[in-house]
Each structure stands twice: as structure tokens, then as C-alpha cells.
N, C-alpha and C positions, 0 to 999 in steps of 0.2 A: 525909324528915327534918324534923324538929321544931326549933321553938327552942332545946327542952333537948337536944337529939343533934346538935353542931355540932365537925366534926374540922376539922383543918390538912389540905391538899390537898398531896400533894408537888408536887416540881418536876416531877419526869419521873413519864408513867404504866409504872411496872415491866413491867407486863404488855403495854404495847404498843408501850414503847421512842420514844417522843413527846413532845413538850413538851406541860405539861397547861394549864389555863385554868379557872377558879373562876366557874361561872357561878351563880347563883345567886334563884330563884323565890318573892320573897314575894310572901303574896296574904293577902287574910280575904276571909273567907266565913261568911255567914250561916247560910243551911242547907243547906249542900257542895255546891251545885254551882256552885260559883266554884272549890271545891277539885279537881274531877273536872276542870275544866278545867287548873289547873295542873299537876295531876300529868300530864298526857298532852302538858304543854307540857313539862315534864321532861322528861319517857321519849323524848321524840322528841332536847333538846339532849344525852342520852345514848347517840345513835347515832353522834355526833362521837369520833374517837377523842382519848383527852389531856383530854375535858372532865371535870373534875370536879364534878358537880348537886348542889346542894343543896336543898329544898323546906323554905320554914321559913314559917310560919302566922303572921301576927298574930291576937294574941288577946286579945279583949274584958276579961279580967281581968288583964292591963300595961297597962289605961290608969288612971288612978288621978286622980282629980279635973280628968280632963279632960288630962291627960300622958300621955302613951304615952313607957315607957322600960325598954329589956331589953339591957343591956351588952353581952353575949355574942353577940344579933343586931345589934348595931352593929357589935363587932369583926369578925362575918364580912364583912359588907357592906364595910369599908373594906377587905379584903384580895378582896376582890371582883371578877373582870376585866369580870363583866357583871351588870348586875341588870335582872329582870321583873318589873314592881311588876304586879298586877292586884288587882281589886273588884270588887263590884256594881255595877249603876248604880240608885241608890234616890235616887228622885224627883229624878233629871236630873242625879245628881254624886255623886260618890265617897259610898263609906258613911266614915259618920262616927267608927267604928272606925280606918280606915285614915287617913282624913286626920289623925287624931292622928298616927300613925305617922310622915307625912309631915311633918306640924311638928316634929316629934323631931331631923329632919334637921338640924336650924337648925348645928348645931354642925359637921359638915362642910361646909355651903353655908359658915361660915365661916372656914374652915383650904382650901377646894375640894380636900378629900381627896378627893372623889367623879369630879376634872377627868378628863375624856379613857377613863372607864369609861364601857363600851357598856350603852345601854339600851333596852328593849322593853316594851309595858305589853299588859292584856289586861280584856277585862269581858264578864259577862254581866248579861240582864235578863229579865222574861218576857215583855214585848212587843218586837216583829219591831224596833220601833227603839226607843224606851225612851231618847231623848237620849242614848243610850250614847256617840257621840261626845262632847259635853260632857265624859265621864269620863278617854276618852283626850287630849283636847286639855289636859287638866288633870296629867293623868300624866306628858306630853310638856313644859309648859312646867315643871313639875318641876324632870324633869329637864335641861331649858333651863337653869335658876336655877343647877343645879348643876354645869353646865359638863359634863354628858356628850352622848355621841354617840348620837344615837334611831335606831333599827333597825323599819321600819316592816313590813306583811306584803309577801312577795313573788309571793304569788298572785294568777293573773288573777280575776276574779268568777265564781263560778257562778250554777245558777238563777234568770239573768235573759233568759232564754230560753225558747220554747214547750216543750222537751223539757228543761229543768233541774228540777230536785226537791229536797227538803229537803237531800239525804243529797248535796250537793255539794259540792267542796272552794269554802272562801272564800264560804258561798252568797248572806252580809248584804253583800257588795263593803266592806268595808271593808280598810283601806289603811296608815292611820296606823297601828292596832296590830289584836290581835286581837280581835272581835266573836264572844258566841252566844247563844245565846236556850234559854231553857228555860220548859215550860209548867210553871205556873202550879198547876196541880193533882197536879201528880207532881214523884215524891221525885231526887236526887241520881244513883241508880240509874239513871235515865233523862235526865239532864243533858245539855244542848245534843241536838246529831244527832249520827250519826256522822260525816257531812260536818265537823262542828264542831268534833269532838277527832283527827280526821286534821289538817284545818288547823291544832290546833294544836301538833301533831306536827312538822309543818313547819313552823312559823314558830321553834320552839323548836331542831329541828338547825339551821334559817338562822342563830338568834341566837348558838349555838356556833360554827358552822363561819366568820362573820365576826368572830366573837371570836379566833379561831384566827390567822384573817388577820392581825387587830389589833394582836393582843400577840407570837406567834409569827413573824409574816410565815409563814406553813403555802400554800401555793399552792391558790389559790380561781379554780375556774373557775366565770364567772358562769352559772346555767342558765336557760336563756330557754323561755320556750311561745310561740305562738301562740295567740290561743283557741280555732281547732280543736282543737288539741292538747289542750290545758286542761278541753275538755268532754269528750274522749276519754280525760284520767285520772280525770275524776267518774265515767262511766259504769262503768270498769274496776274502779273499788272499789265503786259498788256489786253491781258481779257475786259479788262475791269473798264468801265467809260470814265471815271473821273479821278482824281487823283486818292490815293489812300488817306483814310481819317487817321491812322495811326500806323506808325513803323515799327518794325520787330528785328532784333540782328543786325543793330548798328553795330 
């Protein structure tokens, strides 16, 4: 979904007889692979039943002499029960795209229309670390300012191990929100790993299914690994040839 393609979520999802939850995925992106990652951060908090996803894009032409402002993406946002801010990270902090975006806020930081909505942020770069944190710790006091609740990744690390590999869940260990890396010389098409859009496959059902908790009270049983375990669902996907139809232990 786009900024221009933005509906009213009902109360109840008809079709599965559930109370729903308005979660909703903005991000910009440069040359789409910040976008490859959010859409698969979608599709995973669309495995939640009741969630209603939205994917709405910041874009480089709403910002207008240095203001970033699009009514319509505001109005979603405030009726919003969760928001996943994500960016690049270009030269060690937010694209400057987005932090407009982020300034734009100013008018619910002052009304705290935004209090007590659950948040999660995400970033890619093309080196392995890329200050990327910078960008999340930036996302995170954000949404600090704004009085919401930060929803950080719930996976153990992979690939920090003799037998771990690119194609691991969580394989940058990062924690506070979600991390991925894409080279440098290829296109979108080939963005992050796959380890990287399964992670955030699941960090995206995690953000619904404790949205659910949240606003619903929906009964959330916490799922724990071990890191045996943890390198024993890396290995399992990459056996697998396509992406998994469903996630377990977000």
C-alpha cells in the first residue's frame, strides 16, 4: 500500500471473526532495498490474524523546502495501533528523506496522540555494520519523545558461530530493532539475504501478535529458543528451496 491507497481497517476481521489492530510500515528507500525489506516485514505482521498492514512509502517529492507533509499519511498513523518506522543508514543516521518525515511529527509529539502506540524500527546498509545502530537508537528515542512502546527483535544471533552463514535468521545480532546489509553492486532484487527477510518476517508477526496483546489483550504465549535451537531453525531454512508458508517463534 501506498500513501495514495490508504482505507479505514474495520473493527472486527469478518473473515476470521477477531478483533483487528492497524499496524502499519513506513519506510523510504532509496534504491528499494529498504523497500524489499519492509514489504517482507509486512507479509510476516500479516500472518497475525485481526492485523490489518499497511505499507506506505515516504517519498522524496512531500518534502517541499525541507518539510515533509502528506495529511492522509498522518491521518493513518494517528489511528494507528503500531508503527515500523524504517531507512537507510547513509553516513551513520537516518536518510534525510525520512528525518523530515520524522520532524513532521512535531504536531502529535504535541497533542501525544502517538502515547501508548507500539513501535519497531528497521534499517539497511551495505556494509556489515554501517553505524546502522546510530539509526535505530535514533528511531527508538523518536519514538521515546513520543511516548510510544519500542518493540525490539526477538531473535537469538546467528552466524556468529564456525558453522553459521549469511542465510541465518538475525545473522547482524542486532537487538534493538531490525538490521540488513545489502551489497553494494546489486540491485533490490537481491536485497539483504534471505536470513534477512525471514528475520524480518518475524520481527514483523512479533510486532502484530504483541500489538494484539496490547490493544486486544488476544493471549500471547511468550516463545523462547535456546541457541541450539536457534541455529537449528537457521540450518532448517536453509535447507528448504523457498521461503516458508508460515513462521513459529516470533
Amino acid at each position: 500500500m501506498t500513501a495514495n491507497d490508504i482505507d479505514v481497517a474495520p473493527d472486527v476481521d469478518r473473515e476470521q471473526g477477531v478483533p483487528t489492530v492497524t499496524v502499519t510500515v513506513v519506510y523510504h528507500s532509496v534504491h528499494g532495498h529498504t523497500r524489499v525489506l519492509a514489504e517482507h516485514l509486512a507479509d510476516g505482521a500479516r500472518l497475525v490474524p485481526g492485523a490489518q498492514v499497511h505499507l506506505v512509502e515516504i517519498r522524496p517529492e512531500d518534502v517541499v523546502a525541507g518539510r515533509w507533509h502528506d495529511a492522509q499519511v498522518l491521518a493513518l498513523l494517528d489511528r494507528s495501533d503500531a508503527i515500523v518506522l524504517g531507512c537507510p543508514t547513509l553516513m551513520g543516521s537516518v536518510s534525510a528523506v525520512f528525518k523530515a518525515f520524522l520532524e513532521a511529527a512535531f504536531t502529535p509529539f504535541t497533542t501525544q496522540a502517538w502515547k501508548d502506540k507500539l513501535a519497531g524500527g528497521f534499517t539497511m546498509s551495505a556494509s556489515q555494520s554501517g553505524d546502522k545502530l546510530m539509526v535505530l537508537e535514533q528511531l527508538a528515542v523518536f519514538a521515546a519523545q513520543l511516548g510510544m512502546q519500542w518493540i525490539g527483535v526477538g531473535d537469538m544471533p546467528g552466524n556468529n558461530w564456525s558453522g553459521g552463514t549469511r542465510e541465518d535468521v538475525n545473522r547482524l545480532g542486532s537487538w534493538l530493532g531490525l538490521m540488513s546489509q545489502s551489497h553494494a553492486d546489486q540491485g533490490p532484487e537481491q536485497a539483504g539475504s534471505r536470513g534477512d527477510r525471514i528475520t524480518a518476517e518475524r520481527y514483523g508477526e512479533r510486532i502484530a501478535r504483541l500489538t494484539q496483546r496490547w490493544v486486544n489483550a488476544v493471549p500471547y504465549a511468550t516463545p523462547r529458543m535456546t541457541e541450539h535451537e536457534a541455529r537449528a531453525l537457521s540450518a532448517s531454512l536453509r535447507e528448504q528451496d523457498g521461503e516458508p508458508a508460515a513462521l513459529t517463534g516470533a
